[in-house]
C-alpha positions in Angstrom: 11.0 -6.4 -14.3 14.2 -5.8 -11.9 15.7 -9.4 -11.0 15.4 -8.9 -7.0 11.9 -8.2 -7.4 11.2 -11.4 -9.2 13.3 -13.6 -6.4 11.3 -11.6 -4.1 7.7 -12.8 -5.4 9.7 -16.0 -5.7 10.4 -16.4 -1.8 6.6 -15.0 -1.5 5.4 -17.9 -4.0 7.4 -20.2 -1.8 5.9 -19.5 1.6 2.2 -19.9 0.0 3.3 -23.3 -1.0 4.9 -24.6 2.1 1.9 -23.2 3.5 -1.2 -23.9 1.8 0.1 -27.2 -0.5 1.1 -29.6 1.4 1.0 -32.0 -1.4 4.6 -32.0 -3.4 3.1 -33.1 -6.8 1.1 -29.6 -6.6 3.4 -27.8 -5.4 5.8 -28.5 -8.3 2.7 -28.2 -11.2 1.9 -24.6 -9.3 6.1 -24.0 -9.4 6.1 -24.8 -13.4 3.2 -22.9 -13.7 4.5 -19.8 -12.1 7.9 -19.9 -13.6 6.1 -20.2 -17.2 4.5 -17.0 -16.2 7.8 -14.9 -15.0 9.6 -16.4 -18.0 7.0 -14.9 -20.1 6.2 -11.3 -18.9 6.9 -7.8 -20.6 9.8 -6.1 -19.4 7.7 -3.2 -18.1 6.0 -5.3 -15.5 5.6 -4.7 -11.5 5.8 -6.3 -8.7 2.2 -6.2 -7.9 1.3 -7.7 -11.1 3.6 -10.6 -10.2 1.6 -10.8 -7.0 -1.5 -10.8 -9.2 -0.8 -13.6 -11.0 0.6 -15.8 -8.1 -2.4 -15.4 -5.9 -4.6 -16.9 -8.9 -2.0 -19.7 -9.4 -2.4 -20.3 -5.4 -6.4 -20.5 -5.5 -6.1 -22.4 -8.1 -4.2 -24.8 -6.8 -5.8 -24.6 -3.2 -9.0 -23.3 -3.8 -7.8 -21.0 -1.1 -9.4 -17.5 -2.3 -8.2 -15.1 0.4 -4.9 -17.0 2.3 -4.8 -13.6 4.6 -8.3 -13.5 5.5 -7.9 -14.2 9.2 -4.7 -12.4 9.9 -6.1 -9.3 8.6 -9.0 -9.3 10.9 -6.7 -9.8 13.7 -4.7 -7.1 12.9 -7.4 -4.9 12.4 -8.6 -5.5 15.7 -5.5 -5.2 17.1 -5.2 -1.6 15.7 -8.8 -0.7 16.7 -8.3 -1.5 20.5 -5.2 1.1 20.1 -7.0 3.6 18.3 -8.2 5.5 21.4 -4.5 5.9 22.8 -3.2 6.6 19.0 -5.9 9.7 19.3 -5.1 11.2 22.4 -1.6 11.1 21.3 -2.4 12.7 18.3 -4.5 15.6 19.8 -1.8 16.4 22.7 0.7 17.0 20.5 2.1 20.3 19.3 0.8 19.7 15.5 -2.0 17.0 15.6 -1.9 16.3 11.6 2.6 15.8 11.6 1.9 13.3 14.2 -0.8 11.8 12.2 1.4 11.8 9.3 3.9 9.9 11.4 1.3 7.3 13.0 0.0 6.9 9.0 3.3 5.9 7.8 4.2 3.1 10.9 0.8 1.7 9.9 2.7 0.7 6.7 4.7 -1.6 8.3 2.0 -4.4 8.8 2.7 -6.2 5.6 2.3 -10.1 5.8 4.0 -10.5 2.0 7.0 -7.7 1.7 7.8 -7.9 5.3 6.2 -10.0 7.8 8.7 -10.0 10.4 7.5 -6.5 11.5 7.1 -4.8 15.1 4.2 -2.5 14.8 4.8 -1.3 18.2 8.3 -0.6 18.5 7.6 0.9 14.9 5.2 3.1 16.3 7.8 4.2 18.8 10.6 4.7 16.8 8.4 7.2 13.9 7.6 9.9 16.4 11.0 10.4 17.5 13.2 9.3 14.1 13.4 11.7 11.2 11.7 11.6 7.8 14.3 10.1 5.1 12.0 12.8 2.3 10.0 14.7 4.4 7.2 16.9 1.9 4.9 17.3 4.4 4.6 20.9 4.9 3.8 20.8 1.0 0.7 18.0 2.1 -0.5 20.5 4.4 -1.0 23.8 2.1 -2.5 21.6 -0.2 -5.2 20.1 2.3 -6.0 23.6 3.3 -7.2 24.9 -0.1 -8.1 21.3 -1.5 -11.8 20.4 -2.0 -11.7 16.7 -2.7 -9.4 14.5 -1.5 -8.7 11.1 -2.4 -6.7 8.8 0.1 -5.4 5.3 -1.5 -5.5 3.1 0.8 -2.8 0.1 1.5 -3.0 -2.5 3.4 -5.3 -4.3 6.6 -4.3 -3.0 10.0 -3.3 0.0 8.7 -6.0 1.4 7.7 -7.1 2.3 11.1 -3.9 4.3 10.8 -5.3 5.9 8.0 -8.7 6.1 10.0 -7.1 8.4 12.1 -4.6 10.5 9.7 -8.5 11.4 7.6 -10.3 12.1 11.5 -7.3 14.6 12.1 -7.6 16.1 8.2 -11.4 16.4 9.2 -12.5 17.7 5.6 -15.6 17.1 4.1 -14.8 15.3 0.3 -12.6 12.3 1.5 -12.9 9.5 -1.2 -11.0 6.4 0.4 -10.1 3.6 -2.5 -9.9 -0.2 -1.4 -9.2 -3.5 -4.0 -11.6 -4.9 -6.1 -11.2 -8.3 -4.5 -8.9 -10.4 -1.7 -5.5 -10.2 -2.9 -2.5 -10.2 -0.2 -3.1 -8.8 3.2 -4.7 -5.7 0.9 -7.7 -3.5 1.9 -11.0 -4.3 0.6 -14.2 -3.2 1.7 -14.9 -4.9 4.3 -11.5 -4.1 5.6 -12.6 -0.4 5.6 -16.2 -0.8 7.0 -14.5 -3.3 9.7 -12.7 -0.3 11.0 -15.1 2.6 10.4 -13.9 4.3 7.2 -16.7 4.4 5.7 -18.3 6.6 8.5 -15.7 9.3 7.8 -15.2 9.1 3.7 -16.8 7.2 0.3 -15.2 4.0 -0.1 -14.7 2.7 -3.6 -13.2 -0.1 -5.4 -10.4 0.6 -7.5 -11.9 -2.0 -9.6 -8.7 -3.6 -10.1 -7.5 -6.8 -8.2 -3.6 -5.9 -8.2 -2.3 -4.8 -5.2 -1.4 -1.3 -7.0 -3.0 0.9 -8.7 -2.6 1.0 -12.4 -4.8 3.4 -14.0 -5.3 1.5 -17.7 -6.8 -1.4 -15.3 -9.2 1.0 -12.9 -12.9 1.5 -13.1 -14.2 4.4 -14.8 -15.8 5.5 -11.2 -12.2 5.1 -10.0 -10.8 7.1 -12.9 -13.5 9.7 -12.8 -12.8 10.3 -8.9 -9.2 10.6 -9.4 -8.9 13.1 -12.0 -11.3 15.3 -10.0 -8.8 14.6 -7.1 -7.0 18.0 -5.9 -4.7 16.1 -3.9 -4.1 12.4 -3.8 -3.0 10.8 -0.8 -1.1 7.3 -1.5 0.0 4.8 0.9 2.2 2.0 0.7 5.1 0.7 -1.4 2.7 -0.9 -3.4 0.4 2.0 -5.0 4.2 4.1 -5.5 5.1 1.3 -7.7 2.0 1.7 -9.9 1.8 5.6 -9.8 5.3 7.0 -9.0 6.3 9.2 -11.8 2.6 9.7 -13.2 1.9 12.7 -14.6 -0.4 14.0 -11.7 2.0 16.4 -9.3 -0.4 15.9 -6.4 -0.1 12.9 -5.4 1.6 12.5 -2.3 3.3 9.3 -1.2 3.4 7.8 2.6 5.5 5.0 3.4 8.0 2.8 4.6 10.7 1.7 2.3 10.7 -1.7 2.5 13.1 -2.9 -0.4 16.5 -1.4 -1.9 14.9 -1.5 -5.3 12.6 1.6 -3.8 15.5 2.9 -1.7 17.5 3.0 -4.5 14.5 5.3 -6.8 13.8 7.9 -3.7 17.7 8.0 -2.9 17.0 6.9 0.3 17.8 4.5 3.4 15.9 0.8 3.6 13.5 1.3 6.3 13.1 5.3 6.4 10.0 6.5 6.5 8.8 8.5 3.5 6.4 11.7 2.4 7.2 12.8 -0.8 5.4 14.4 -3.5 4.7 12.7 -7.1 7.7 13.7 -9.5 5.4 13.8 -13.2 9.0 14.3 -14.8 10.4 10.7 -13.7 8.5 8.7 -16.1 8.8 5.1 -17.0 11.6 5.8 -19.9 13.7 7.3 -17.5 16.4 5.6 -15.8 15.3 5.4 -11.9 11.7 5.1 -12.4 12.4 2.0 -15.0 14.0 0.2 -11.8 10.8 -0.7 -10.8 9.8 -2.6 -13.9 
C-alpha cells in the first residue's frame, strides 16, 4: 500500500468522524481501531479495500449503515433533471458516441470521498472543449461495432445517469451494467441504477462484492461468469482501475478522471485529465508502475 493513499483514507476516516461521532471517547476507540487495521495489512493492498474496512469500523461505531444515502439521491436527481439537455447535446453533435464518451467521463467527477469539492457543471463544460490526457477511444468504438456483449462497470451515484446516457447512445442489445453488493461510499448499488433507469436499458447485477472496486478473487460467480463472456468491458472510475488495471483481459477499457498523483503517476498523465485508455494485460502487479497502487 503506497503511503499517500493511506493518509488519503486517513483524511476520509477523519471527516466520517467529525461527522457522524460526535462523541470523542468513540471517536478515539474507532481511531485505534482503524490504525490497528492499516498497521496490519498486506503490502499488496488497495485503496478500496481500506475504504472497505473503514466503512464497517464507521457503522460499527454509528450504526450508520449507508453515511451517503441522501446525498446520492440528490445527486441523482440532479443528473436526471439534466438528462434531457445532456441528450440533445449528445444527438446534435458531429459524433454522438465521442460526446458521450466525454459527458461519461465528467460524470466521474461526483465523488463525495476522493474529491468532494467538485463542480459538475463547470466539469461538464470544460470536457467537451479540453483534450483527452490518453485518448483510446477510436479503439472503444471498433470494438463496440463487432462486440456482442458488453459489460459496463459502473462507478459511482450521479454518474450513472452519465452512464445512462453513454449505453442509450451505444444502443446495443447485450449491455450487462454491474453495481456493489451493498452501500459503501457514494458507490452504485441497485437502487442507484433502477433510480435512474438502467435497468430499462441493460441487466444489472451485483458484483457481489462490497469494496468499492472490483477484485475478481472477491466477485460472484454470476459476476465472474458475465465477465469472462464480456467482449469488451467498459470500466468507470478511479476506483474499478485500481482493482483491474493491468489484468490480463485486453478489453477492458477505462473512463475517468484522474483524481490522485498516485494514478497520474501509473497512466503518465496530468492530475485532473480526463482518461480513455485501454487495459494494458502486460503491466501486472510485479511490475514497477502497476505496484504503485498497492
Amino acid at each position: 500500500m503506497h503511503s499517500q493513499c493511506v493518509f488519503c483514507q486517513l483524511r476520509l476516516f477523519e471527516r466520517h468522524l467529525n461527522e457522524y461521532l460526535p462523541e470523542k471517547e468513540k471517536q478515539s476507540n474507532a481511531t485505534h481501531e482503524f490504525i490497528s487495521f492499516l498497521a496490519n495489512i498486506p503490502d499488496h493492498t488497495i485503496a478500496p479495500e481500506i475504504a472497505l474496512e473503514m466503512q464497517k469500523i464507521i457503522f460499527k461505531y454509528t450504526g450508520i449503515r449507508d453515511p451517503y444515502k441522501e446525498i446520492k439521491i440528490e445527486y441523482n436527481q440532479l443528473l436526471l433533471s439534466r438528462l434531457s439537455n445532456l441528450r440533445e447535446q449528445v444527438l446534435k453533435s458531429s459524433v454522438p458516441i465521442q460526446t458521450a464518451f466525454r459527458f461519461a467521463i465528467a460524470g466521474n467527477i461526483i465523488d463525495f470521498g476522493a474529491n468532494p469539492n467538485f463542480n459538475i457543471s463547470a466539469t461538464i463544460e470544460k470536457v467537451l472543449s479540453e483534450d483527452y490526457a490518453i485518448n483510446d477511444s477510436k479503439e472503444l468504438i471498433e470494438k463496440i461495432r463487432e462486440t456482442k456483449n458488453i459489460l459496463y462497470l459502473g462507478d459511482n451515484a450521479g454518474e450513472i445517469v452519465m452512464d445512462r446516457l453513454l449505453i442509450e447512445t451505444i444502443n446495443h442489445p447485450s449491455v450487462t451494467f454491474s453495481v456493489r453488493n451493498s452501500a459503501i461510499l457514494n458507490d452504485v448499488t441497485i437502487e442507484d441504477a433502477n433510480m435512474v433507469g438502467i435497468n430499462e436499458l441493460a441487466k444489472v447485477i451485483s458484483t457481489g462484492y462490497d469494496g468499492p472496486t472490483i477484485l475478481l478473487q472477491h466477485c460472484s460467480n454470476e459476476f465472474k461468469a458475465i465477465y469472462e463472456k464480456a467482449d469488451v468491458i467498459i470500466s468507470k472510475g478511479q476506483g474499478n482501475f485500481e482493482g483491474l488495471w493491468g489484468n490480463e483481459n485486453k478489453n477492458i477499457f477505462f473512463l475517468l478522471m484522474i483524481k490522485c498523483s498516485i494514478v497520474s503517476e501509473i497512466l503518465g498523465a496530468e492530475l485532473g485529465g480526463y482518461v480513455l485508455v485501454r487495459n494494458k494485460p502486460e503491466l501486472n502487479r510485479s511490475q514497477k508502475n502497476y505496484s504503485k497502487l498497492s
